[in-house]
PyMOL CGO cylinders between C-alpha atoms (Angstrom):
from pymol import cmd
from pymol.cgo import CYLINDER

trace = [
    CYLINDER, 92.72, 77.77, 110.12, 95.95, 78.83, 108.47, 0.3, 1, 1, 1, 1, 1, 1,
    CYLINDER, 95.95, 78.83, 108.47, 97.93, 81.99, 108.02, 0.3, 1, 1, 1, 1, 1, 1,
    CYLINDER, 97.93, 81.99, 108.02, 97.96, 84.83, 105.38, 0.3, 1, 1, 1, 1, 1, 1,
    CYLINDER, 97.96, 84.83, 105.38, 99.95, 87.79, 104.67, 0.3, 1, 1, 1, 1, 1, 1,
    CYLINDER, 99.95, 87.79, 104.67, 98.04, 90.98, 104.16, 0.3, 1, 1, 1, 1, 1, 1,
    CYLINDER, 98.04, 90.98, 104.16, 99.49, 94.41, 103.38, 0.3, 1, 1, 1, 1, 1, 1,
    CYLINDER, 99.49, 94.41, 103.38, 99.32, 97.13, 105.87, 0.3, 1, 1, 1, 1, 1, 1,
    CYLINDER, 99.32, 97.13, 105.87, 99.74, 100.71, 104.72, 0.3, 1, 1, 1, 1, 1, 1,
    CYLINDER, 99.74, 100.71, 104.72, 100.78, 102.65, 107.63, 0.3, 1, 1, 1, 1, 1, 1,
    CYLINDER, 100.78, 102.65, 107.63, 100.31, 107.19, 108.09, 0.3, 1, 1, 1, 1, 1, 1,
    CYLINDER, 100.31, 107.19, 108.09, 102.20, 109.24, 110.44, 0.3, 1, 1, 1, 1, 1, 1,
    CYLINDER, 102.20, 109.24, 110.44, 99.16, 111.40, 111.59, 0.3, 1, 1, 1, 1, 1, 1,
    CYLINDER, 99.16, 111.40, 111.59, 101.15, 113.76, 113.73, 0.3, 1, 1, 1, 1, 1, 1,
    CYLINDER, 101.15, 113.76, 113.73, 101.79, 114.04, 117.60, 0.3, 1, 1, 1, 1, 1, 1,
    CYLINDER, 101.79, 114.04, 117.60, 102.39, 110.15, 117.80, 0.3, 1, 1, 1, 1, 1, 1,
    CYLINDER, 102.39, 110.15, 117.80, 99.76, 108.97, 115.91, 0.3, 1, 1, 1, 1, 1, 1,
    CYLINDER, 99.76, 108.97, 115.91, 99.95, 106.84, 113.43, 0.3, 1, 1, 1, 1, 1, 1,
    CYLINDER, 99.95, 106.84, 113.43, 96.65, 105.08, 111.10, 0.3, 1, 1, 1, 1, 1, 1,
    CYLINDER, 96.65, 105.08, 111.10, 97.09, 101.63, 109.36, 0.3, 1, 1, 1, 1, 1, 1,
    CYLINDER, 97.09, 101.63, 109.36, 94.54, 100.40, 106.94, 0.3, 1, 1, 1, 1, 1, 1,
    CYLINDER, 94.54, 100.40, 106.94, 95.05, 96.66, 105.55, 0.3, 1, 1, 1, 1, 1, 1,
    CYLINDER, 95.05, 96.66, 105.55, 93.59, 97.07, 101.73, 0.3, 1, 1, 1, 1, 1, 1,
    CYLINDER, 93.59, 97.07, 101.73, 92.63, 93.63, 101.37, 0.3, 1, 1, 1, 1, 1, 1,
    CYLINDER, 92.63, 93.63, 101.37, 90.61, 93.16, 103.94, 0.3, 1, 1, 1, 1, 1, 1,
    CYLINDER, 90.61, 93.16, 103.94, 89.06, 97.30, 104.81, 0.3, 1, 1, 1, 1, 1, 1,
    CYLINDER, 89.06, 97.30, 104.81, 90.16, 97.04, 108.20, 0.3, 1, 1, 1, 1, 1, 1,
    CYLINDER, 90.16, 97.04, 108.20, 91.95, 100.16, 109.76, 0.3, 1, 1, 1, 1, 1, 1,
    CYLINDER, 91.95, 100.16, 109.76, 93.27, 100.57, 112.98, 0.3, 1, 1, 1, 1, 1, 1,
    CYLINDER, 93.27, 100.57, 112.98, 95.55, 103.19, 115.04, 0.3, 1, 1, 1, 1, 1, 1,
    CYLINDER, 95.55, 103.19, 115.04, 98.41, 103.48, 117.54, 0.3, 1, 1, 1, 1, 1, 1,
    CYLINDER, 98.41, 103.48, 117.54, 101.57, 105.56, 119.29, 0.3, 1, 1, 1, 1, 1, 1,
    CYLINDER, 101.57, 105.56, 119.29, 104.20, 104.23, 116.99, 0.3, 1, 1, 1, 1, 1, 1,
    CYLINDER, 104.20, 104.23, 116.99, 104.20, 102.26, 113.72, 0.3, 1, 1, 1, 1, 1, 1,
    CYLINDER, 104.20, 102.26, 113.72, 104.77, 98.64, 115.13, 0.3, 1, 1, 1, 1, 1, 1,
    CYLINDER, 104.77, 98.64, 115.13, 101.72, 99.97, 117.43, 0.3, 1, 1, 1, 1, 1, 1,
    CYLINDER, 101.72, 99.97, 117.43, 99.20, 100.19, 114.64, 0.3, 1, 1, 1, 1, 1, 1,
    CYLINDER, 99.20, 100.19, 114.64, 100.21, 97.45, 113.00, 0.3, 1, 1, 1, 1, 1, 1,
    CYLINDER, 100.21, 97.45, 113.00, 99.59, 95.29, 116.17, 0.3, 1, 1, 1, 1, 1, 1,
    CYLINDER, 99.59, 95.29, 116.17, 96.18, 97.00, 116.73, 0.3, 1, 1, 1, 1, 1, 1,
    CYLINDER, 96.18, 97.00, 116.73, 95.59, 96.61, 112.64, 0.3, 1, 1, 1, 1, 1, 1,
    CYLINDER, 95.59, 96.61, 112.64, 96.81, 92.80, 113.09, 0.3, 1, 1, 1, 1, 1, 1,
    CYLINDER, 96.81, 92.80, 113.09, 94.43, 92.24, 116.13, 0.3, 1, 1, 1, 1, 1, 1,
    CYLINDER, 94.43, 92.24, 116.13, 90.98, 94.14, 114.13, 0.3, 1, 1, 1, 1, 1, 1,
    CYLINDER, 90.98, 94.14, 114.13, 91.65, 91.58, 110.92, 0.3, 1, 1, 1, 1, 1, 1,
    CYLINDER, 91.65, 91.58, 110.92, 91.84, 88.41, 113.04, 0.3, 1, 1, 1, 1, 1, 1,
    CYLINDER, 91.84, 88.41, 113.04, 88.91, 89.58, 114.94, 0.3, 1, 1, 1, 1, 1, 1,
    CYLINDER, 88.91, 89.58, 114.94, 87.21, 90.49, 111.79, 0.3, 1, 1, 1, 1, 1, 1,
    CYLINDER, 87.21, 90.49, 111.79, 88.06, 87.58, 109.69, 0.3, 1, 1, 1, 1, 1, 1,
    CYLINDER, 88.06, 87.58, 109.69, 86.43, 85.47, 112.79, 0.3, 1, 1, 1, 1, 1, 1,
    CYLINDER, 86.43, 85.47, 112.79, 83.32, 86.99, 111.78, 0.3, 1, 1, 1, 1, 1, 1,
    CYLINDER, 83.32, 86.99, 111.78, 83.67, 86.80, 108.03, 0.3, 1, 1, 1, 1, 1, 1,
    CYLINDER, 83.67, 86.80, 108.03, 86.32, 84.52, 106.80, 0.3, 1, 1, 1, 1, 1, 1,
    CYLINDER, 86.32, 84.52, 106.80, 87.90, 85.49, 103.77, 0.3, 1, 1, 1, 1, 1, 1,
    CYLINDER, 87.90, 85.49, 103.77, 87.91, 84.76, 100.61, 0.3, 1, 1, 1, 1, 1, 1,
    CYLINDER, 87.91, 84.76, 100.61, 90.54, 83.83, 98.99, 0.3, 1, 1, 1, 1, 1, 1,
    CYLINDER, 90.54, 83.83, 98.99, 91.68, 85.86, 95.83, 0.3, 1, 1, 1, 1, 1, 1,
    CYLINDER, 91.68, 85.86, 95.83, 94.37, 86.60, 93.53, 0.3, 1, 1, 1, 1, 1, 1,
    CYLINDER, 94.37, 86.60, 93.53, 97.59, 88.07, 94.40, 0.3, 1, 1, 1, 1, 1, 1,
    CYLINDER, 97.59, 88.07, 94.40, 96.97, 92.04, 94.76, 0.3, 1, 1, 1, 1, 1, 1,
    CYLINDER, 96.97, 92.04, 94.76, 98.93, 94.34, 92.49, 0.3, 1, 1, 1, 1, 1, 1,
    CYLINDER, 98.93, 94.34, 92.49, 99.60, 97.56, 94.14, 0.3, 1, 1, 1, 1, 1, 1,
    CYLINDER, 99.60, 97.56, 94.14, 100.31, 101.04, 91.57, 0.3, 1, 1, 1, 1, 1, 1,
    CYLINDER, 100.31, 101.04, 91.57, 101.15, 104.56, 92.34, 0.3, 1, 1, 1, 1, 1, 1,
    CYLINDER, 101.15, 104.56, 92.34, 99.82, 107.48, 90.82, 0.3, 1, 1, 1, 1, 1, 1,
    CYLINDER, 99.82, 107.48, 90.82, 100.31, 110.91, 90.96, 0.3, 1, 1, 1, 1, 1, 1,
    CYLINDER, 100.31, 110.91, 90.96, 96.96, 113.80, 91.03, 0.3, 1, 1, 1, 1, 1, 1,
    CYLINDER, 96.96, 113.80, 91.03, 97.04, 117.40, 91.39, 0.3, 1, 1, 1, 1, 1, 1,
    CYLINDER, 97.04, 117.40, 91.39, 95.88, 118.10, 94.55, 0.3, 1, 1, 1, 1, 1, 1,
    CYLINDER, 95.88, 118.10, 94.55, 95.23, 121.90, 96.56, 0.3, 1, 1, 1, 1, 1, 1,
    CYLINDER, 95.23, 121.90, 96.56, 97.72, 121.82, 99.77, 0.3, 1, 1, 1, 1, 1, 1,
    CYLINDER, 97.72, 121.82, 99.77, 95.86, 122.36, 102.61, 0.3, 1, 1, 1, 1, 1, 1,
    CYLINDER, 95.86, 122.36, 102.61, 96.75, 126.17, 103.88, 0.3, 1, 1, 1, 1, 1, 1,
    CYLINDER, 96.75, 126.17, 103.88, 98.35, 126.40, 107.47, 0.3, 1, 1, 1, 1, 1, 1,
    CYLINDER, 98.35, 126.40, 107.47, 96.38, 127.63, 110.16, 0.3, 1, 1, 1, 1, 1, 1,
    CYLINDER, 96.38, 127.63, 110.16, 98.06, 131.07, 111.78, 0.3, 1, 1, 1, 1, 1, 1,
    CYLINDER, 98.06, 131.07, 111.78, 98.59, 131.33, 115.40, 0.3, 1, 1, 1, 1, 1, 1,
]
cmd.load_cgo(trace, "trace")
């Protein structure tokens, strides 16, 4: 067994929530603050990589793009 460093990408969701998601892997997780769901996300890849060990590939490259998306309208009272 060794160690690996994945990348977590971690959403504010609103009223303390926040969602992480670790790319590599597909694993997502939640929690009440940031350093919450990365915990949680921490715990679901160790428990899934027990399961199905991974396999090692290259180093990911991560890009941002930009779309033209509709913004969701605000619901009224």
């Amino acid at each position: 067994m060794g160690k690996r460093t994945f990348t977590a990408v971690i959403h504010e969701e609103g009223q303390g929530q926040y969602s992480a998601i670790c790319p590599e892997v597909g694993t997502k997780s939640q929690g009440h603050s940031e350093e919450d769901a990365l915990g949680n996300l921490r715990d679901a890849t160790e428990m899934y990589l027990n399961v199905f060990p991974y396999k090692k590939q290259g180093k990911p490259v991560f890009k941002t793009f930009e779309a033209e998306v509709k913004e969701a309208e605000e619901e009224e009272g």
